[in-house]
N, C-alpha and C positions, 0 to 999 in steps of 0.2 A: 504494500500500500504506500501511495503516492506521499510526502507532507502538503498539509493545507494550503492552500494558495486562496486569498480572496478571489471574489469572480471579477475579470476587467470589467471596471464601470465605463468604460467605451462600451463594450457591447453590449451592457446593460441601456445606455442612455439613445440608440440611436434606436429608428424604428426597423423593426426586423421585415421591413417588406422587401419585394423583389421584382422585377421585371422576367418573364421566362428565359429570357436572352442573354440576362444577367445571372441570372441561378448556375444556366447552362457553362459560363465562362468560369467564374469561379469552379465549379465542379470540372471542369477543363485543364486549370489552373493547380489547382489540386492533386488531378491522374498524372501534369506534365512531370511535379513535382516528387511525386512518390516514385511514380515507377519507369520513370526514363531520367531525370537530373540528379536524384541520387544516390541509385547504382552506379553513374558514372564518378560524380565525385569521392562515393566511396571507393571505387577502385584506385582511384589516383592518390587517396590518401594513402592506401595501402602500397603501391609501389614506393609512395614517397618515403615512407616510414621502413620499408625493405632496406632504403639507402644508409642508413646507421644515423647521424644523431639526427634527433628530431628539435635539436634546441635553435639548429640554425636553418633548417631547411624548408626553404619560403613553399615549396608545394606543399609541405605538410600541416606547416600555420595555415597557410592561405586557405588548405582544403577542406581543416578543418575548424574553422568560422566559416566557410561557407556552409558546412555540415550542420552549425547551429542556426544558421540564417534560415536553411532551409524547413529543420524541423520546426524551428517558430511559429512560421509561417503555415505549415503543415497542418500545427495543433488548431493555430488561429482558425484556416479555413475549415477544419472541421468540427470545431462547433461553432462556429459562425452559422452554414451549412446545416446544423441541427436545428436551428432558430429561427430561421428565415420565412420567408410565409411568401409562397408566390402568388401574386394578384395578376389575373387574367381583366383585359376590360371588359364589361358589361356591356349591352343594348341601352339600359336606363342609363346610364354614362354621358348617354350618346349628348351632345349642345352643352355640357357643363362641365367646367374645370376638376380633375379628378386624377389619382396617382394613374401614372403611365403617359398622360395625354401632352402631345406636341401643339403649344401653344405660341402665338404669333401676337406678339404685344405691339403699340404703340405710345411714346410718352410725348410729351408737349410737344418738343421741338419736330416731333412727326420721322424720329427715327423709327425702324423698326427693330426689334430684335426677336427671336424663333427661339422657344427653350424648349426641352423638354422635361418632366418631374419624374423624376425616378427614384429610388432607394438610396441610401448614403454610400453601401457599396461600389454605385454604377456613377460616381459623379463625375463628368469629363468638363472639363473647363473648354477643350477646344470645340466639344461637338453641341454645348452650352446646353450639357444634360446637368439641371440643378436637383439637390435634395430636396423630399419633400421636407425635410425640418429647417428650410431657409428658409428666411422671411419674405423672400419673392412669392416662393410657394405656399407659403400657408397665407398671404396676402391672395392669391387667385385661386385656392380651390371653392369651387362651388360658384365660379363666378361664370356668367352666360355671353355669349358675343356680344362686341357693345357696349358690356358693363365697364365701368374703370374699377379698377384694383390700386389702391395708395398702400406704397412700399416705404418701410421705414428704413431710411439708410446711414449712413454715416455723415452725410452732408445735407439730411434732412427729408421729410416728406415728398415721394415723387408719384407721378400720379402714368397711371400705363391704361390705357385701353387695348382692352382682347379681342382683336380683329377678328384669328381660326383657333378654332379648336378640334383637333383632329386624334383618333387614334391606332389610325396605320401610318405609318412611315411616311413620311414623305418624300416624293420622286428624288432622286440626283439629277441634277440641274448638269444638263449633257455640256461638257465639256468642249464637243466641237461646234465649228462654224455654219452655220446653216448655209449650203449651196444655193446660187445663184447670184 
């Protein structure tokens, strides 16, 4: 038997929901990590250590921190993984802001900005997949096209209206030049 570890209040504090595409990766993430990276790093630990001292031999330090990188990480995802709760979208969803949904905002100056609300697991700054426990997000669930959403930010109250709200994917915006 193990000694006691309190439970991380990270994964106590975030919300354990999930996107199916996200559960999928993590769980991906996971298999890459058990049963193909490290097997290899443990062989290499052990060649390394074959070689005699282990006090100076940078493959055998190096191998193994990554050895503990990876088991961390290991434990992490899997009871991360345990907790999780995947949410599929609904029909009644359908016109109102809700976990999963790719929504297309506008704020005064009539920018636009396209987010999507996903799980704290899945959050990408470049594909401006936010969590649903940001204040963007919990500023726009349950809000209908049209409606404004006032976000509390750092430099003050801002105000967005919700142009789309959609929850399939949205097309990629084709890369080439239309002929003619």
């Amino acid at each position: 038997m193990g000694r006691y570890r309190k439970p991380d209040p990270e994964l106590l504090t975030k919300t354990n929901y999930i996107t199916r595409d996200g559960y999928d990766k993590l769980e991906k993430e996971l298999t890459y990590l058990w049963k193909d990276e490290r097997p290899l790093i443990t062989k290499s630990v052990s060649e390394a250590a074959a070689q005699g001292d282990r006090s100076e031999n940078a493959e055998y330090i190096y191998g193994k921190k990554r050895l503990r990188e990876i088991d961390w990480r290991v434990r992490f995802l899997t009871k991360r993984l345990e907790i999780l709760k995947v949410i599929y979208p609904s029909s009644e969803q359908e016109g109102k802001v809700f976990f999963g949904a790719w929504v297309e905002l506008e704020n005064d100056d009539g920018e636009l900005t396209k987010i999507r609300i996903v799980g704290p697991d899945e959050i990408d700054v470049y594909k401006k997949w936010i969590s649903i426990d940001a204040p963007m997000a919990r500023a726009l669930i349950g809000k209908q096209v049209d409606e404004e959403a006032w976000v509390q930010t750092p430099t003050g109250k801002v105000c967005y209206n919700v142009n789309v709200i959609s929850y399939k994917a949205p097309q990629e915006e084709s890369l080439q030049e239309p002929e003619g």
